[in-house]
Each structure stands twice: as structure tokens, then as C-alpha cells.
KOLZAGU-9587 format. One record per residue (C-alpha): x, y negated, z negated. Coordinates in Angstrom, 1 decimal. Example, Ala and Ser with C-alpha at 12.3 -4.5 7.8 and 13.67 -1.06 7.14 Angstrom:
<rs>
+--------+--------+--------+
!   east !  north !     up !
+--------+--------+--------+
!   12.3 !    4.5 !   -7.8 !
!   13.7 !    1.1 !   -7.1 !
+--------+--------+--------+
</rs>
This chain:
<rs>
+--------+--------+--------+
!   east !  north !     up !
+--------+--------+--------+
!  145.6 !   24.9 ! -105.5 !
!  144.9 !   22.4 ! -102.9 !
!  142.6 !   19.6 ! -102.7 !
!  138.9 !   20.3 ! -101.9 !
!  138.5 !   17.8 !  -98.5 !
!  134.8 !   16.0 !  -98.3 !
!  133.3 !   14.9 !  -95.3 !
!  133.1 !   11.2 !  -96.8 !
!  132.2 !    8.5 !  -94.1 !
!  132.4 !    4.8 !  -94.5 !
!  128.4 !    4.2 !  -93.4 !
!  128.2 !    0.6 !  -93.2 !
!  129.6 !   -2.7 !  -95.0 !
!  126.4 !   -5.4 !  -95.8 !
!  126.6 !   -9.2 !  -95.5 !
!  123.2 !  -11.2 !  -96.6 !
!  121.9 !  -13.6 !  -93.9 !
!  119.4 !  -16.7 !  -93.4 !
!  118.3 !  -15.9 !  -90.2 !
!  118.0 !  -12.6 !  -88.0 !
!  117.1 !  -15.0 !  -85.0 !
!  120.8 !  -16.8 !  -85.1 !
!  122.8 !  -13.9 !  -87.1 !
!  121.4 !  -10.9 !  -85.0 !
!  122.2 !  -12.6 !  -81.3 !
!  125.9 !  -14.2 !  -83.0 !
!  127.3 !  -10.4 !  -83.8 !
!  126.1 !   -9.6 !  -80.5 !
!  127.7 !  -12.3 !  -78.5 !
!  130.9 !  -12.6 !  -80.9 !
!  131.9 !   -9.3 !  -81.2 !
!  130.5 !   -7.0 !  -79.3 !
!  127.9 !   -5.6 !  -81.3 !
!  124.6 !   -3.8 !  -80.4 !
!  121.3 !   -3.4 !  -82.6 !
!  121.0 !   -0.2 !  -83.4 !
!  118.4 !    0.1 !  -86.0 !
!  116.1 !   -2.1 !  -88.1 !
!  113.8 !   -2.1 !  -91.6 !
!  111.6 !   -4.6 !  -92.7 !
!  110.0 !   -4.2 !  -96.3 !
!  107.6 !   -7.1 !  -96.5 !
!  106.0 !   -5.4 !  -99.6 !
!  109.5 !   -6.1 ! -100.9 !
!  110.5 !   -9.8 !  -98.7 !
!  113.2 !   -8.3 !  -97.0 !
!  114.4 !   -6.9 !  -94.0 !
!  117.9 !   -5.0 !  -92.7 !
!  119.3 !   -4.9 !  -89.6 !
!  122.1 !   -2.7 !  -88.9 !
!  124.7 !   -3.2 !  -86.2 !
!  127.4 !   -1.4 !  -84.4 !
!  130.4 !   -2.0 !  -82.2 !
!  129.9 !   -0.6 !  -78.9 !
!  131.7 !    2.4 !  -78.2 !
!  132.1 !    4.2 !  -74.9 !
!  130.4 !    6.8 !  -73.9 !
!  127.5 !    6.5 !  -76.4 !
!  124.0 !    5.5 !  -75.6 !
!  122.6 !    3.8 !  -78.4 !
!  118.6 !    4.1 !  -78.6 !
!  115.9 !    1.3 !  -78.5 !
!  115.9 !   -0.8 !  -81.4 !
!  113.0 !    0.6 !  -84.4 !
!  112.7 !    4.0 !  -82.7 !
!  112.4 !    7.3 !  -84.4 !
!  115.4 !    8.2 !  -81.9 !
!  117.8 !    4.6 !  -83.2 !
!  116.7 !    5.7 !  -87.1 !
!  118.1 !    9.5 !  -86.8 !
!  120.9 !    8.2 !  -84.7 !
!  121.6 !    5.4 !  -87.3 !
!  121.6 !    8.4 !  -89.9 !
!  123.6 !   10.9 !  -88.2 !
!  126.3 !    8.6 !  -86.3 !
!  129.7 !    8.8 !  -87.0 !
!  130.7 !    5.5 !  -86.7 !
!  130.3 !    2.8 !  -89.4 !
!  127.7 !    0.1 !  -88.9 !
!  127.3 !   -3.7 !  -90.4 !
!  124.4 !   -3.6 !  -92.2 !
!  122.6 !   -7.5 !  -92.0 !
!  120.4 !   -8.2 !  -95.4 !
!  117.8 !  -10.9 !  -94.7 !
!  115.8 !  -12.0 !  -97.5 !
!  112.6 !  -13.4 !  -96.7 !
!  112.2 !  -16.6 !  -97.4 !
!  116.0 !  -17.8 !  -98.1 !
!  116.2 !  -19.7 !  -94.7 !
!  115.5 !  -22.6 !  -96.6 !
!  117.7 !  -21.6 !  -99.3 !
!  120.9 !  -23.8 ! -100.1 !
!  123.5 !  -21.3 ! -100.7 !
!  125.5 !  -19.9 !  -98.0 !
!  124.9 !  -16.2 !  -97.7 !
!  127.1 !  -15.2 !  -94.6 !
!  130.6 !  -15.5 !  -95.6 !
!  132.4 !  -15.5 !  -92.0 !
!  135.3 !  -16.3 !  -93.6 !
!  136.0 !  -12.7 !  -94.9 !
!  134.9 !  -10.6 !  -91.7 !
!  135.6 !   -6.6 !  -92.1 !
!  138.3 !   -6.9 !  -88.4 !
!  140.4 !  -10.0 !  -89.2 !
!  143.7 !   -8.8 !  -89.0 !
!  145.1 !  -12.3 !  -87.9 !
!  144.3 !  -14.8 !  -90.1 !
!  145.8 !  -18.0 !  -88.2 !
!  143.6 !  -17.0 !  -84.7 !
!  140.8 !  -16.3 !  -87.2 !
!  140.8 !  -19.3 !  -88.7 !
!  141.3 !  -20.7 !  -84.8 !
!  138.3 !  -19.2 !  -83.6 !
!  135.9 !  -20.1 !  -86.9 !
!  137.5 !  -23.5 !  -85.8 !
!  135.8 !  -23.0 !  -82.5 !
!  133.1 !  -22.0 !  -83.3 !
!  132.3 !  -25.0 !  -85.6 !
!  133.2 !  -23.4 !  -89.7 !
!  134.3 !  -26.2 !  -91.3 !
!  136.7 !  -25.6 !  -93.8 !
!  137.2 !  -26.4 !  -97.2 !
!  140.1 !  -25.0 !  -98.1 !
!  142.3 !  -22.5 !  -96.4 !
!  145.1 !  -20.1 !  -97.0 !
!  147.7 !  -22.6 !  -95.3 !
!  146.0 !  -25.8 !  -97.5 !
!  145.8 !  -23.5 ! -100.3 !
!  149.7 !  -22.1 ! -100.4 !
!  150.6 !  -26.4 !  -99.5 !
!  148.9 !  -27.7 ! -102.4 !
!  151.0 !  -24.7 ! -104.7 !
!  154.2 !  -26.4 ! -103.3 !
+--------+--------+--------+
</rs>
């Protein structure tokens, strides 16, 4: 008998964030990412943003639109979903882990470009396996 096939798709991958203001624009510069749909619970203090690479050919609607929710819904490509939680801007901790982004597949011009960007480093993969030695 063979295997039943399912129509499974990866929908989204979510990183928390401080700031919509700075994390929204930074995908959008960075990596060519667009906006494509966005929640905001305040009943709940938080809000989601959910962000796609550009692909060609597609139009992608307005931002909070009926039309960018049922396109969010029914797209088939796979979106970043940004968790801001009211309130944590002042917050301590470090939410966005850009050290651990879904499309590195090259970790020394990853760690190059988080270099240029300004990450500062604690430890790396290189320091890591050097201090092993």
C-alpha cells in the first residue's frame, strides 16, 4: 500500500521582537522582505507581523487588508512571523536571536555581515571549536 501524501506546508517560522519600528523596516532592507500582513491584540499586549520574501510575479496586498489576511492564509510560500510583546522594549533580555536566521547557509559571511552590521559577539563557532583545542 503506498503512503497517503498530505498537502502539509511550512506556514511560517516566529522570532519575538522589541520593536516593530526597527525589526519591521531591518527584514525589509536586509533581506528583501515585504509586510504582508499584520494583528495586534491589545486586549492581549501583543502584536504579529508576518513577513515574506519577495517573489516574482506575485503582488502582495496592502498591509491589514481583508485582501493581505486571505492572501496571508491561502499563500503558498512560508512567511516570518514577528511576535512583539507589548511593553518588552524596555525589557533586558534579547528576543531577536540574529544569530540563528532560517537562510544562513554560510556561516563565516554570516558571521561577516552580523559583523557589519554591528552584533557583537560573544562567542562564536570559530572561538568556540579554538577554545576545545
Amino acid at each position: 500500500m503506498a503512503g497517503r501524501r498530505y498537502n502539509a506546508l511550512w506556514q511560517q517560522t516566529m522570532l519575538r521582537i522589541k520593536d516593530p519600528k526597527v525589526s519591521v523596516p531591518f527584514y525589509e532592507k536586509n533581506f528583501n522582505m515585504k509586510l504582508v500582513h499584520e494583528y495586534h491584540f491589545p486586549q492581549w499586549k501583543f502584536s504579529l507581523y508576518f513577513m515574506e520574501r519577495v517573489r516574482d510575479g506575485v503582488t502582495v496586498p496592502t498591509p491589514g487588508t481583508k485582501e493581505s489576511e486571505a492572501y496571508l492564509w491561502n499563500m503558498t510560500g512560508t512567511t516570518l512571523e514577528l511576535t512583539h510583546n507589548h511593553g518588552s522594549e524596555e525589557d533586558a533580555f534579547v528576543y531577536q536571536q540574529l544569530l540563528n536566521l532560517p537562510w544562513e547557509d554560510d556561516l563565516s559571511f554570516s558571521i561577516l555581515l552580523k559583523q557589519l552590521w554591528g552584533v557583537v559577539f560573544c562567542m562564536t563557532a570559530y572561538s568556540t571549536f579554538q577554545n576545545m583545542l
